[in-house]
N, C-alpha and C positions, 0 to 999 in steps of 0.2 A: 504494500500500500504506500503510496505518495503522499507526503507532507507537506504543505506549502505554508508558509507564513512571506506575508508583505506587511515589510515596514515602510509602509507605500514606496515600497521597491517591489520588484520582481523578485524575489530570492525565494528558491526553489530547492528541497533536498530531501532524500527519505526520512524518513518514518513510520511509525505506526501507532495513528492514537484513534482512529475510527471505530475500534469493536468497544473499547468501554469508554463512556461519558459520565465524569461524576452524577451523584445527584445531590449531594451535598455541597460545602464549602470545598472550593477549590483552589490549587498555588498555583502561582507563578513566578518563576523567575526569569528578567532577561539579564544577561551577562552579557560581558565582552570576551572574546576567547584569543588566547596568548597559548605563545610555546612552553610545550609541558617543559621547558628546562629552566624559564622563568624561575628568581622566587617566590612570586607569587602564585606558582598556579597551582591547580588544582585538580579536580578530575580528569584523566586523556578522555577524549571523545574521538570515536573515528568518523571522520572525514571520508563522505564518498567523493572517490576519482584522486584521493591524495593515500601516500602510502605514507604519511605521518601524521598522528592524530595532534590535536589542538586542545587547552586541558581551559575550563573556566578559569576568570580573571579572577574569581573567588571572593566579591562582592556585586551581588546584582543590582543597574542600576533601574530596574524596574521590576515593581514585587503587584502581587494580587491588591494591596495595600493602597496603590498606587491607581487604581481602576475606578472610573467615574461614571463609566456605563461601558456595557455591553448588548449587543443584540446582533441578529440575524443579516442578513445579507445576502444575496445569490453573486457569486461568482460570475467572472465571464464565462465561465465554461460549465456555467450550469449549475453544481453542486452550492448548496449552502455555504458558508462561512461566517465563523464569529467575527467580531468588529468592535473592536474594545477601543475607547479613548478614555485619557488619563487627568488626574485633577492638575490643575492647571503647573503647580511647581512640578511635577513630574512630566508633563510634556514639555514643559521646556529643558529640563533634566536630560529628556529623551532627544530632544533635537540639537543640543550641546554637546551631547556625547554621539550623537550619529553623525553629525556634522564634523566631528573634530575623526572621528576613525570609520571615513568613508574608504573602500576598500576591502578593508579587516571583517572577522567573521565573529557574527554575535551566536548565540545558543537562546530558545527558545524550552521554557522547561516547565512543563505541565505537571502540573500532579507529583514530582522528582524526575520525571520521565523526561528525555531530552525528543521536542516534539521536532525542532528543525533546526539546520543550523546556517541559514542564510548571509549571501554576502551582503555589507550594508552599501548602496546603490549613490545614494543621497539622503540625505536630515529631513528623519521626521516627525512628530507627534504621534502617529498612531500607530495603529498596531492589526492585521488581519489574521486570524487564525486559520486556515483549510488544511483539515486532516481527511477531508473524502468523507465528511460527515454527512446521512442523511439529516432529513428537516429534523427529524425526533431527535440524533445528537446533536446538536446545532443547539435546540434549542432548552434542551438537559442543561449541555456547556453553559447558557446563558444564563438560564437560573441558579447554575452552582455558584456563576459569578455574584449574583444578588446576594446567594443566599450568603455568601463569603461578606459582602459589603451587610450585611443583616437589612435589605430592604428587597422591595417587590421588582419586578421591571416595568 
């Protein structure tokens, strides 16, 4: 299964988070990803199409914490996706740090689960999630997000 997360980039890379959708409170982390020989890094992650994995930067600078809403979306290609934007110090947080390591490769991290791990394109505020979710994960995702924030959508 295919993972896509745009940080209103195109960034594309596998995964598998379409067969379970919380229904509870959900995490998230975005990290920045540096080489595992850093001292700061932290988990290796492998890397499709590279034969040297990349380890988190070991503070993420975007958490569930950080989410002002979520909701639903269709894709260009059809399938649903989540669509999260962030309270307002953290999308500028977000466009500060996307901005300054355009190039370089973040990790998207659901649940502890590494959902994607996309190149950053250009700075941006938001954030899309497409894990090949039907409407009913989609919108599971959605509500775990609320229920994470403890309000309705």
């Amino acid at each position: 299964m295919r993972a896509r997360v745009f940080l209103l980039l195109a960034g594309a890379c596998s995964g598998g988070f379409g067969q379970s959708v919380p229904r509870t409170a959900v995490t998230l982390a975005v990290d920045l990803m540096v080489p595992c020989s850093g001292p700061h890094s932290g988990q290796p992650i492998p890397i499709k199409g590279s034969s040297q994995p990349l380890c988190l930067a070991g503070q993420p600078f975007l958490t569930e914490k950080d989410v002002e809403s979520a909701e639903t979306r269709k894709s260009s290609s059809g399938p649903p996706v989540v669509f999260l934007t962030f309270r307002q110090n953290a999308a500028v947080r977000e466009l500060q740090v996307t901005l300054k390591n355009v190039g370089n490769r973040i990790a998207i991290v659901l649940n502890g689960r590494v959902l994607a791990t996309p190149t950053i394109a250009a700075g941006s505020r938001m954030l899309y999630l497409d894990g090949g979710f039907t409407q009913a994960q989609a919108l599971a995702l959605v509500h775990a997000f609320y229920e994470t924030m403890n309000r309705r959508p």
